[in-house]
VEXMAR-202790 format. One line per field, with one value per residue: x negated, z negated, y negated of N, C-alpha, C, O in turn; residue in one letter. Coordinates in Angstrom, 2 decimals. Layout:
! residues N
nu = X	... $
nw = Z	... $
nv = Y	... $
cau = X	... $
caw = Z	... $
cav = Y	... $
cu = X	... $
cw = Z	... $
cv = Y	... $
ou = X	... $
ow = Z	... $
ov = Y	... $
residu = A	... $
This chain:
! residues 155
nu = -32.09	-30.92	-30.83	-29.33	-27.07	-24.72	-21.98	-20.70	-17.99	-16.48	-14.02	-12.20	-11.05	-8.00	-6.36	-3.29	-1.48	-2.86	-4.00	-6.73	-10.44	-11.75	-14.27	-17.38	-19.35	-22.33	-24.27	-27.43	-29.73	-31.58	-30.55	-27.97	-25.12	-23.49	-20.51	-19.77	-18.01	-15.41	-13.19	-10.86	-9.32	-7.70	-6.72	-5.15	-2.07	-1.88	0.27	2.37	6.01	6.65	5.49	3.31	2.59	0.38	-0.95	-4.01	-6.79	-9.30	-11.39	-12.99	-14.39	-14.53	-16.00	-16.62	-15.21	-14.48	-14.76	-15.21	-18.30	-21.69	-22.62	-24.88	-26.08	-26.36	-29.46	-29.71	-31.86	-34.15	-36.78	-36.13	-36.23	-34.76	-31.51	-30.82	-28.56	-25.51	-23.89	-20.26	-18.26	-14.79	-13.86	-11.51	-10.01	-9.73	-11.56	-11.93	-10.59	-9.27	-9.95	-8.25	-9.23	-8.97	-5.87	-3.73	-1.61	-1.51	-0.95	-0.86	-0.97	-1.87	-4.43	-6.97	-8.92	-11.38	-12.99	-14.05	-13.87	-16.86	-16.56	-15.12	-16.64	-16.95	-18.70	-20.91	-22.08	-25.85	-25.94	-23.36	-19.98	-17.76	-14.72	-13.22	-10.02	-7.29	-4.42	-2.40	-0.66	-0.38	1.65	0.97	-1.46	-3.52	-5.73	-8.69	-9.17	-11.14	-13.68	-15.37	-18.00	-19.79	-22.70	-24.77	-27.94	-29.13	-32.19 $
nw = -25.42	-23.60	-20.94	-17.72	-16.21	-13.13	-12.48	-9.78	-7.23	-4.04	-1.99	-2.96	-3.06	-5.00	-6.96	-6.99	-8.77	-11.28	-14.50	-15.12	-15.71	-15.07	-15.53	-16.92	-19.99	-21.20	-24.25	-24.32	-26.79	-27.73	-27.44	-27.31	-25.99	-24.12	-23.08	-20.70	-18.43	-16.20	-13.05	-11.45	-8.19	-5.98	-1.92	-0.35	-0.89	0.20	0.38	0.57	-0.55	-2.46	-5.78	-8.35	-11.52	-14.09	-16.67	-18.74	-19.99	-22.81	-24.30	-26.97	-26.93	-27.89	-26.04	-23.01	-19.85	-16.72	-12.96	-11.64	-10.35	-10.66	-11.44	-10.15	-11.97	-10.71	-11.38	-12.82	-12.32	-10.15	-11.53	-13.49	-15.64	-14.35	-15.98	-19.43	-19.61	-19.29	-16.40	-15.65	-12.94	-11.81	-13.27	-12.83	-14.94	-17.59	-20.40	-24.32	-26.95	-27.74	-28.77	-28.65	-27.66	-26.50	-24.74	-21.47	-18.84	-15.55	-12.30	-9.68	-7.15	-7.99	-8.92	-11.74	-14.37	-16.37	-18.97	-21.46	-24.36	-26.21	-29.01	-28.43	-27.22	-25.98	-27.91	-27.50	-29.56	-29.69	-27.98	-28.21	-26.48	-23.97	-22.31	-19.60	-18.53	-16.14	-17.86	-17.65	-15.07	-11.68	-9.27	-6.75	-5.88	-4.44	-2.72	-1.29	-3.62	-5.46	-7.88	-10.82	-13.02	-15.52	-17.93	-20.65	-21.50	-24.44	-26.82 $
nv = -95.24	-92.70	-90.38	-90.54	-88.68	-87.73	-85.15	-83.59	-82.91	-82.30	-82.74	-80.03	-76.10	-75.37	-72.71	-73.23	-71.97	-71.61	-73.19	-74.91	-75.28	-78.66	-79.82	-78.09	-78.49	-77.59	-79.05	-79.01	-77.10	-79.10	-81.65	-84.60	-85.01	-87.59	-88.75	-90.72	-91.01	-90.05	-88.84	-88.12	-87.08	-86.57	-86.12	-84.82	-85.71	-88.04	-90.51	-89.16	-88.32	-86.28	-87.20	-85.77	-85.55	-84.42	-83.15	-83.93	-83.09	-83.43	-81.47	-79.77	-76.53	-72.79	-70.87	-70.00	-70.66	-69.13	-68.29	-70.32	-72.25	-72.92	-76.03	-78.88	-81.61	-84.45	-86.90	-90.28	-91.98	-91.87	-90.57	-89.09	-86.03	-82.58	-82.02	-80.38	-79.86	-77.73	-77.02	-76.04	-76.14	-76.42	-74.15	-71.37	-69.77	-70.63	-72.09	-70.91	-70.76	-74.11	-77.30	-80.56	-83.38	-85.77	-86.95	-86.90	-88.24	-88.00	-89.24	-87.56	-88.52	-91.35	-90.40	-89.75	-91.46	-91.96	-93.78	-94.07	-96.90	-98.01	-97.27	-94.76	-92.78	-89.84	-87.40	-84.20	-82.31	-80.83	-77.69	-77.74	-77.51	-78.67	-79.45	-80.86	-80.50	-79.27	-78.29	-77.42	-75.90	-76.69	-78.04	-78.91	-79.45	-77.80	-78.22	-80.88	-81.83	-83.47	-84.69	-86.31	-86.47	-88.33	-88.69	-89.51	-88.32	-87.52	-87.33 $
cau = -31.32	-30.92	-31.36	-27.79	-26.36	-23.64	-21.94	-19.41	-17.54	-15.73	-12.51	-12.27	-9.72	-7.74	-5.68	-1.91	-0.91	-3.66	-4.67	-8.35	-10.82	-12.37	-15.83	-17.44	-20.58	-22.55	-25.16	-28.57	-30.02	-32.35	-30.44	-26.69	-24.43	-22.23	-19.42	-19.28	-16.99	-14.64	-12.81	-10.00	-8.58	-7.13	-6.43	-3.81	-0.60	-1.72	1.58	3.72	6.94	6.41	4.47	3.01	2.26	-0.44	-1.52	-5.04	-7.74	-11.59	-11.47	-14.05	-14.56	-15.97	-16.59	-17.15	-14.39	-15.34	-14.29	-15.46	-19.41	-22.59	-23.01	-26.41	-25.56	-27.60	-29.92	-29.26	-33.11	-34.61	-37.90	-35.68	-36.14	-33.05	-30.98	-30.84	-27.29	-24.95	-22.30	-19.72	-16.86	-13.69	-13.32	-9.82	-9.70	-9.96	-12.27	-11.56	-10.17	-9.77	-9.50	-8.10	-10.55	-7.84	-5.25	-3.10	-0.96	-2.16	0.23	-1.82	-1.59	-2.85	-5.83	-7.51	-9.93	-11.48	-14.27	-13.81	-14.78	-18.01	-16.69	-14.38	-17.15	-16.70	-19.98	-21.23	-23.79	-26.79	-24.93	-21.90	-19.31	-16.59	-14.25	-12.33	-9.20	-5.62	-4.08	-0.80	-0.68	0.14	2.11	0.44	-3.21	-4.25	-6.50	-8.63	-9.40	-12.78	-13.89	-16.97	-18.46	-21.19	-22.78	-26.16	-28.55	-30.03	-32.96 $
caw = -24.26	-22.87	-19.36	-17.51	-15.01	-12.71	-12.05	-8.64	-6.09	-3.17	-1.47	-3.46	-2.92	-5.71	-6.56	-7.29	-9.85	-12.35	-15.13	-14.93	-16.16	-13.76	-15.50	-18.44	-20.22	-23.01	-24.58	-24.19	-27.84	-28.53	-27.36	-27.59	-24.56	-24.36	-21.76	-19.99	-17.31	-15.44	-12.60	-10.47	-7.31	-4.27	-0.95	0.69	-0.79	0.21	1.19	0.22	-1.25	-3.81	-6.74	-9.16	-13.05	-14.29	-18.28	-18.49	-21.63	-23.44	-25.49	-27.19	-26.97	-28.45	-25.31	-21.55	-19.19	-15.41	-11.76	-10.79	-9.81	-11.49	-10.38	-10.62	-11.70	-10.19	-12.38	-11.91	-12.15	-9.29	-11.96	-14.79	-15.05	-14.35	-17.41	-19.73	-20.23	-18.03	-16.00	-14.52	-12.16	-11.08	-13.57	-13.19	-16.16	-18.90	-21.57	-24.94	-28.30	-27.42	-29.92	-27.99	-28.28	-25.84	-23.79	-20.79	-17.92	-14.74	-11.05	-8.67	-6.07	-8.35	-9.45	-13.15	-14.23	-17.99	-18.92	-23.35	-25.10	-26.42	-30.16	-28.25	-26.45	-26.63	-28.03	-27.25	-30.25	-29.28	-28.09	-28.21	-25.22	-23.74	-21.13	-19.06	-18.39	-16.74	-18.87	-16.86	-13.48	-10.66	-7.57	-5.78	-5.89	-4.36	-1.72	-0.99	-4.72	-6.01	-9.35	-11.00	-14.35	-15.78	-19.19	-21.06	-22.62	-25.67	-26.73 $
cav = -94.87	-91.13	-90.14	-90.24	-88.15	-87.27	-84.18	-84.05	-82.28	-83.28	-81.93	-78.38	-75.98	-74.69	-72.04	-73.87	-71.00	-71.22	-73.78	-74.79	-76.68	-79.11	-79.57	-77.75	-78.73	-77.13	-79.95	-78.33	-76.88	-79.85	-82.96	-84.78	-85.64	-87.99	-88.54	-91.91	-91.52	-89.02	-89.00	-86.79	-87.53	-85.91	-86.86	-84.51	-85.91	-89.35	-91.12	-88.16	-88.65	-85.56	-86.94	-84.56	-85.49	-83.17	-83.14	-84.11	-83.26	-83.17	-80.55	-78.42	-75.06	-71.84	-69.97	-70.45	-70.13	-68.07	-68.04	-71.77	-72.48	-74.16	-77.74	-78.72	-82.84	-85.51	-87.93	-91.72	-92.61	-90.64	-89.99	-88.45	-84.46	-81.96	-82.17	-79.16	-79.44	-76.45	-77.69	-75.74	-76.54	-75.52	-72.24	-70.72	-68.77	-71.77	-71.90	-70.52	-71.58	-75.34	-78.24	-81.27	-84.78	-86.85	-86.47	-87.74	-87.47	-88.59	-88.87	-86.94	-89.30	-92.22	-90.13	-89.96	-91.98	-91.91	-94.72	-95.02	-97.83	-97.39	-96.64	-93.86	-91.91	-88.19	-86.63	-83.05	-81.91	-80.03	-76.23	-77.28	-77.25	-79.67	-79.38	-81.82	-79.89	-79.12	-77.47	-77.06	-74.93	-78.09	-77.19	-79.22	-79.85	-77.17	-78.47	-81.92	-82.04	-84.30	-85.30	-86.57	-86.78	-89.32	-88.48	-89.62	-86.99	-88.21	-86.07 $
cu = -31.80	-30.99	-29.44	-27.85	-25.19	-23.29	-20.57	-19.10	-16.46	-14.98	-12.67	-11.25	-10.04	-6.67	-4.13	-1.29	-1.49	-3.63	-5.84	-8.82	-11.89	-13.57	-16.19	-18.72	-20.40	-24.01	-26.34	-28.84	-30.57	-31.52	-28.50	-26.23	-23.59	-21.53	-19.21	-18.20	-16.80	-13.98	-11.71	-9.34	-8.45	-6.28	-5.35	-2.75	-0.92	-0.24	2.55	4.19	7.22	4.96	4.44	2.16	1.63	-1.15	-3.01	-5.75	-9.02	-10.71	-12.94	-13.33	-15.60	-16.17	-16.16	-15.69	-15.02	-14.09	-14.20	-17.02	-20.13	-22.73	-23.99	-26.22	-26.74	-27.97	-30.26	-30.83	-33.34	-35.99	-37.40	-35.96	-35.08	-33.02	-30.78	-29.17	-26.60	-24.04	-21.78	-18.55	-15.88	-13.18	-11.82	-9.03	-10.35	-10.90	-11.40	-11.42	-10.29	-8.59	-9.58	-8.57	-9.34	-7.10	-4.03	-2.44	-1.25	-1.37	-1.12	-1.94	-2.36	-4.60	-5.50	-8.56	-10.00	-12.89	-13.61	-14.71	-15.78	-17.83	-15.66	-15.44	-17.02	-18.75	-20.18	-22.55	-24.41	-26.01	-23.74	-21.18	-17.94	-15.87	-13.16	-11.21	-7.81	-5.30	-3.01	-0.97	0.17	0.86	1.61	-1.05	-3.90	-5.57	-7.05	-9.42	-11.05	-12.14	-15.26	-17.10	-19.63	-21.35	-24.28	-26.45	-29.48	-30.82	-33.32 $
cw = -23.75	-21.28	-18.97	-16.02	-14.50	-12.37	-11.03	-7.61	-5.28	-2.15	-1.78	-3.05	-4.00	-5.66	-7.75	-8.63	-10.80	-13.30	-14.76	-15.51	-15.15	-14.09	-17.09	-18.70	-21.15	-22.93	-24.42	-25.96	-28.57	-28.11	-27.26	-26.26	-25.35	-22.83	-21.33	-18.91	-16.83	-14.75	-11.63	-9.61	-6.20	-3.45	0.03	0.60	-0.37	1.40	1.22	-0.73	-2.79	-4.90	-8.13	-10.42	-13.55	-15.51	-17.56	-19.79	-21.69	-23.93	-25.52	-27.75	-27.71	-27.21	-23.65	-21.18	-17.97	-14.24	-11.14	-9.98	-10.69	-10.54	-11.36	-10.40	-11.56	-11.56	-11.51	-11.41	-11.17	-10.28	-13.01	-14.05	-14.73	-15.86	-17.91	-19.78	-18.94	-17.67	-15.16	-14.07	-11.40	-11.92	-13.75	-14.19	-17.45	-20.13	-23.02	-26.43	-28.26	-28.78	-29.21	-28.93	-27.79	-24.98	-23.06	-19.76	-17.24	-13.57	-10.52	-7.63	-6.53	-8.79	-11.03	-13.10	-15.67	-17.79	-20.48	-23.50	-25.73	-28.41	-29.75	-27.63	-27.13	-26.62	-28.15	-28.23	-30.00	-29.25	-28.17	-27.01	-25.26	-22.63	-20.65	-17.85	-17.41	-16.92	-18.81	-15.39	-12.72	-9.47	-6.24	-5.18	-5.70	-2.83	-1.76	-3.23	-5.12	-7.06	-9.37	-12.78	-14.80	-16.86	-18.93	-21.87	-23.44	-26.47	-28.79 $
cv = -93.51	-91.27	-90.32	-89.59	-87.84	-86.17	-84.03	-82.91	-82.66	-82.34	-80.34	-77.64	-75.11	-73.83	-72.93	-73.48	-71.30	-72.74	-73.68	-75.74	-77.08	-79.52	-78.94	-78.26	-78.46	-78.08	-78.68	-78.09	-78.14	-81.35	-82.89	-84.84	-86.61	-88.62	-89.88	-92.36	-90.26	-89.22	-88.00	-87.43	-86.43	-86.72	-86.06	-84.71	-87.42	-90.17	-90.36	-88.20	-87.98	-86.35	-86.42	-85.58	-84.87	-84.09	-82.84	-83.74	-82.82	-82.76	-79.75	-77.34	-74.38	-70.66	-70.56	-69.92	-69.15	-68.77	-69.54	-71.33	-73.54	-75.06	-78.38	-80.81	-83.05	-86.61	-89.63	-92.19	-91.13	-90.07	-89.38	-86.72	-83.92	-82.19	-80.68	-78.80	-78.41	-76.78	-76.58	-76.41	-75.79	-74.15	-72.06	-70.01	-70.05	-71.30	-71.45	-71.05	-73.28	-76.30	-79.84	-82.65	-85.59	-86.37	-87.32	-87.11	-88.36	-88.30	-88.68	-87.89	-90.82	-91.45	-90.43	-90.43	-92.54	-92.94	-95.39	-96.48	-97.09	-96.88	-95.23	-92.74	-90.41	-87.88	-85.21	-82.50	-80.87	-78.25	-76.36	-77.50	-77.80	-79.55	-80.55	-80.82	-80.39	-78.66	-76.66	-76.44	-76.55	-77.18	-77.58	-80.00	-78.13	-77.16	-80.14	-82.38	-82.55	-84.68	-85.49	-86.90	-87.16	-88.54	-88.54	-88.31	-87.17	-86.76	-86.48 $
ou = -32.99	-31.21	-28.54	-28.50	-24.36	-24.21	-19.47	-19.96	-15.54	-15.46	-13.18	-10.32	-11.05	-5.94	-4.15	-0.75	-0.68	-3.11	-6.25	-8.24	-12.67	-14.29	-15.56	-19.37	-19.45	-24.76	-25.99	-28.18	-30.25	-32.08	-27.80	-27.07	-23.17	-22.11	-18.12	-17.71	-17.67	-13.40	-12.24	-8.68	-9.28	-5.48	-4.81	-1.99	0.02	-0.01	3.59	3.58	7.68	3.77	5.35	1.19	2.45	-1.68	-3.32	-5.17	-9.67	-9.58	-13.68	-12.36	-16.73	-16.52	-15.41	-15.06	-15.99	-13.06	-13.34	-17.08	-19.67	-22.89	-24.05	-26.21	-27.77	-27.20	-30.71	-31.01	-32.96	-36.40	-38.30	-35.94	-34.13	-33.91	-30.59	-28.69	-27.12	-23.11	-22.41	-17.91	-16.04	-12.40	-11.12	-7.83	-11.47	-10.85	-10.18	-12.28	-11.33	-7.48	-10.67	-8.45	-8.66	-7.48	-3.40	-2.46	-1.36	-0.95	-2.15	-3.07	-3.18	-5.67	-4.51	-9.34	-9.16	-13.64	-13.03	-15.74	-15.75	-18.73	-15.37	-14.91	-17.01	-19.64	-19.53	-23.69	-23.76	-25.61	-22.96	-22.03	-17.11	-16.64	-12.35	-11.50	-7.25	-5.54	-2.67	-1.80	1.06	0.63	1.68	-1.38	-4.54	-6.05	-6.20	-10.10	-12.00	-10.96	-16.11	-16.29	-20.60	-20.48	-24.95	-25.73	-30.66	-30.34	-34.01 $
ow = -23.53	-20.65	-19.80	-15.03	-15.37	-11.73	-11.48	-7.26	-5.75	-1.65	-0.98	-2.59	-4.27	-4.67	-8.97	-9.43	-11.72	-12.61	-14.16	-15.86	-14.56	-13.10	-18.12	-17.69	-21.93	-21.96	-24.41	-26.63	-29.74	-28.64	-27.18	-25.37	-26.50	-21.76	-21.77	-18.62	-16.90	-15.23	-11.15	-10.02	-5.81	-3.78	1.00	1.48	-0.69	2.61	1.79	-1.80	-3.80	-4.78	-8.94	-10.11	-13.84	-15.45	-16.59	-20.79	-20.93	-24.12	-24.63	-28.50	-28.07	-27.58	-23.41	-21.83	-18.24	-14.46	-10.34	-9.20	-11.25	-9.32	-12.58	-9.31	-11.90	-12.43	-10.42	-10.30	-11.31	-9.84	-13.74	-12.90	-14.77	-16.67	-17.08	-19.95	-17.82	-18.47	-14.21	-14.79	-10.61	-11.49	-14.64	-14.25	-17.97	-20.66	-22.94	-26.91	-28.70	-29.31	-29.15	-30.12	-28.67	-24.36	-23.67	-19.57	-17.71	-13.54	-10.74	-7.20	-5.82	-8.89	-11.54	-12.19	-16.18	-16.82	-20.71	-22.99	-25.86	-29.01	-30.73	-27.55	-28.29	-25.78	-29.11	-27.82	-30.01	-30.27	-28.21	-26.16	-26.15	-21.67	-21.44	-16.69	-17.62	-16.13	-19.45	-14.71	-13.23	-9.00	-5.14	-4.32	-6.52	-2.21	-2.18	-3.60	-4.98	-7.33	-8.56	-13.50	-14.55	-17.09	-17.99	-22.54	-23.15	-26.66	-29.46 $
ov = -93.29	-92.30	-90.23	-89.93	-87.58	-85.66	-84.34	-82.10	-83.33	-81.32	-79.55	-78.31	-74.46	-73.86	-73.09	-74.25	-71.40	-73.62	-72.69	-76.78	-76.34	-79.70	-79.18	-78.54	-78.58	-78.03	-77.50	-78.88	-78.37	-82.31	-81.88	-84.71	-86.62	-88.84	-90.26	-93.45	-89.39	-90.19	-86.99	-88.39	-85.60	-87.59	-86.59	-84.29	-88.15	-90.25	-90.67	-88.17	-88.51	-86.08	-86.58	-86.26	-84.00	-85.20	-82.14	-84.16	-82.10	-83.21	-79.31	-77.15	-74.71	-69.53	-71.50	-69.08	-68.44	-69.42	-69.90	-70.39	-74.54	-75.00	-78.46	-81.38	-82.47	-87.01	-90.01	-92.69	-89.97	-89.00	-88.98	-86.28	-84.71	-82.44	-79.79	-77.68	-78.36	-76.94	-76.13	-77.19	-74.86	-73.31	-72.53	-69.76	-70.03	-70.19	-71.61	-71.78	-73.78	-76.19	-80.40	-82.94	-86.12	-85.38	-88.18	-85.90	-89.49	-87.14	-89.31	-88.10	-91.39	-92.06	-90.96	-90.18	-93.28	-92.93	-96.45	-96.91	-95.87	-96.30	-94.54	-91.63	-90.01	-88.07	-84.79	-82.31	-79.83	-77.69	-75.40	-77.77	-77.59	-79.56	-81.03	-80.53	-81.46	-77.75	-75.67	-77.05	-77.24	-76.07	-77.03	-80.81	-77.48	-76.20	-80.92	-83.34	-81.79	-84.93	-85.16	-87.49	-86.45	-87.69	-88.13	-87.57	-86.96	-85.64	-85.71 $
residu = X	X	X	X	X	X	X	X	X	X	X	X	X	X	X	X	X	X	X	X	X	X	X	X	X	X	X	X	X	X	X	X	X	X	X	X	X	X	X	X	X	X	X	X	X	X	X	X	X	X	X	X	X	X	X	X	X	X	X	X	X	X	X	X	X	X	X	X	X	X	X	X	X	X	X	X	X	X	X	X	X	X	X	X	X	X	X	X	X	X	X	X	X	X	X	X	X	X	X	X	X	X	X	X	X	X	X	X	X	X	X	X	X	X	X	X	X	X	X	X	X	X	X	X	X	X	X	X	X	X	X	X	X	X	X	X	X	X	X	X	X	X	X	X	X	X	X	X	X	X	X	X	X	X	X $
């Protein structure tokens, strides 16, 4: 068993126009990831009549996207070290050359919410880089926006 952590943010604002991807991670050099759980929700259309459909996906990448923020995930055992792996969140400018792992469509006001069976887990090998994406510009998630992402780091 690997160390596990979470990585989260809570009511973001985005920009409406853009695609983005809502978390990236590159596995650290010496150890694996793997992805246990993901989550997306927002809370400003709650009970509004517009609901919004928004394409969901893991994919790997060969290069970093920009214009989000590092998020520094939490470890579940309070005695585990930081994790080496690099998370960012929120980048507006999408990562590059992407080769889609799964994919879905999710109503914005139900939320997304990913948790594979354990022969489905997405794995991240040592350097390499995954993003949990949308892939489509939304019209209406641009405010109120949280997500969260679990993943073990097997050394």
């Amino acid at each position: 068993m690997g160390r596990v952590y979470t990585a989260s943010f809570v009511e973001q604002t985005l920009p409406a126009t853009n695609p983005f991807d809502v978390f990236e991670i590159v596995a650290p050099a010496t150890a694996t990831i793997e992805i246990i759980s993901a989550n997306i929700s927002q809370k400003i259309l709650s009970g509004d009549a517009a609901a919004e459909m928004l394409p969901v996906i893991f994919a790997r990448a060969t290069s970093s996207g920009s214009g989000g923020a590092t998020n520094t995930p939490a470890p579940h055992n309070l005695g585990h070290a930081a994790t080496g792996a690099t998370v960012e969140e929120r980048n507006t400018t999408i990562a590059g050359t992407l080769t889609r792992l799964f994919s879905d469509t999710f109503n914005l006001q139900a939320g997304f919410y990913y948790e594979p069976l354990p022969r489905a887990i997405l794995t991240i090998p040592p350097s390499g880089r995954v993003v949990l994406s949308i892939p489509t510009a939304g019209t209406l998630i641009t405010s109120g926006l949280s997500a969260s992402i679990t993943f073990e780091e097997m050394d």
